[in-house]
C-alpha positions in Angstrom: 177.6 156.9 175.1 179.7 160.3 175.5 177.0 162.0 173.5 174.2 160.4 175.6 176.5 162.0 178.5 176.2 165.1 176.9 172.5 165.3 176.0 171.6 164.4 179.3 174.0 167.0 180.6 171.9 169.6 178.2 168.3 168.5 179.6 169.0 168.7 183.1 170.3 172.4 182.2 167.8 172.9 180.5 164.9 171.7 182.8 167.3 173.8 185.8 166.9 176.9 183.8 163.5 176.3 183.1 162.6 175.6 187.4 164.3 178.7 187.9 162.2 180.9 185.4 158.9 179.1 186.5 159.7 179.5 190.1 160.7 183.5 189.2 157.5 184.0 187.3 154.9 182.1 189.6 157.0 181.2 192.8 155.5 178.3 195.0 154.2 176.3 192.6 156.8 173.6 192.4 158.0 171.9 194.9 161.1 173.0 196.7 162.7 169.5 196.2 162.9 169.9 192.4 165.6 170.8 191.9 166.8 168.0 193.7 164.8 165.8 191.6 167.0 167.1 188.7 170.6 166.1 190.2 168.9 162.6 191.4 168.0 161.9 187.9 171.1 163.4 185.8 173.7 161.5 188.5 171.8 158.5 188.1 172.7 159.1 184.0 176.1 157.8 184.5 175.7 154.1 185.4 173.4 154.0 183.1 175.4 155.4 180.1 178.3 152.9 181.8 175.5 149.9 181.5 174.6 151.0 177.9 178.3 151.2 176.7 178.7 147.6 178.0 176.0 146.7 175.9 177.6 148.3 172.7 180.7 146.3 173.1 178.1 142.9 173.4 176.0 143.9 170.6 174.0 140.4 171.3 173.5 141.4 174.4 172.9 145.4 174.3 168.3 144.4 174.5 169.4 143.4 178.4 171.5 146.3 179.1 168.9 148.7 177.6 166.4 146.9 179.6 168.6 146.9 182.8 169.4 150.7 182.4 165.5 151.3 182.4 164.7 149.0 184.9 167.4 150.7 187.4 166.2 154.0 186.6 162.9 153.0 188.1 164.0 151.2 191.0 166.1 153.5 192.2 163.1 156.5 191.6 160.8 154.1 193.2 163.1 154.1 196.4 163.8 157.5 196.5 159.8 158.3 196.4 159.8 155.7 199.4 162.5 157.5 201.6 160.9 160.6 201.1 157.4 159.6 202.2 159.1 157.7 205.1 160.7 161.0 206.2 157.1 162.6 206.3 158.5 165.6 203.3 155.8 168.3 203.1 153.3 168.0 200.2 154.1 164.2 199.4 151.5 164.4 196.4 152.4 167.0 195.0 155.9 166.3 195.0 155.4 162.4 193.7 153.2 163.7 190.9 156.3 166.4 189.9 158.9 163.4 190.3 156.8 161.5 187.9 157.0 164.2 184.7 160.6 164.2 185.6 160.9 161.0 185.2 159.3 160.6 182.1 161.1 163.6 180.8 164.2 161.0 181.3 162.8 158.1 180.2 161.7 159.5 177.3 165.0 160.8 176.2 166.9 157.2 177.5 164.0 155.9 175.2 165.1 157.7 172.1 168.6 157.1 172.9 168.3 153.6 173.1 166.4 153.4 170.1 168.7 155.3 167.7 171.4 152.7 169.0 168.8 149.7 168.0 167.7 151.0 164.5 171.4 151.3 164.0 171.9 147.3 164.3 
């Protein structure tokens, strides 16, 4: 799972650099929380990538860590969106409808991740 480490480490650059340019080129648009969003989402990459090496060593079992990882991923997004409504954060909307592309952006790629490591079994 280094390389999922290491991938990860490239989109979040990558989606940092590309916050930066959009923000440069048509400022206000996103929300000033993204980049927050960004380092929620790429520190929450390393239990996961912990959870999916365990399920490499079980190979029986890797379906439930894959599973697990995904299911974490969205319980921890879904109580972050609940803090930040509870602490009233400016243009909740627009900000739960930008946390939502990000997290598809990451569940896409833990997607393909996981599925390279399933076609391989």
């Amino acid at each position: 799972m280094k390389r999922y480490l290491i991938v990860t480490s490239i989109v979040s650059a990558l989606l940092f650099v590309g916050y930066f340019l959009f923000e440069s080129f048509y400022g206000g648009i996103l929300h000033s929380k993204f980049p927050f969003l960004i380092g929620f989402f790429y520190v929450q990459s390393f239990p996961i990538a912990w959870m999916l090496r365990q399920g490499e060593k079980d190979r029986s079992s890797f379906v439930i860590y894959a599973i697990g990882s995904i299911g974490f991923r969205m319980i921890t997004g879904l109580f972050l969106l609940l803090v930040f409504f509870f602490m009233k954060v400016d243009q909740i909307i627009e900000f739960a409808i930008q946390f939502s592309a990000v997290y598809l952006v990451y569940l896409v790629f833990e997607l393909i991740v996981v599925l390279a490591n399933l076609r391989r079994n």
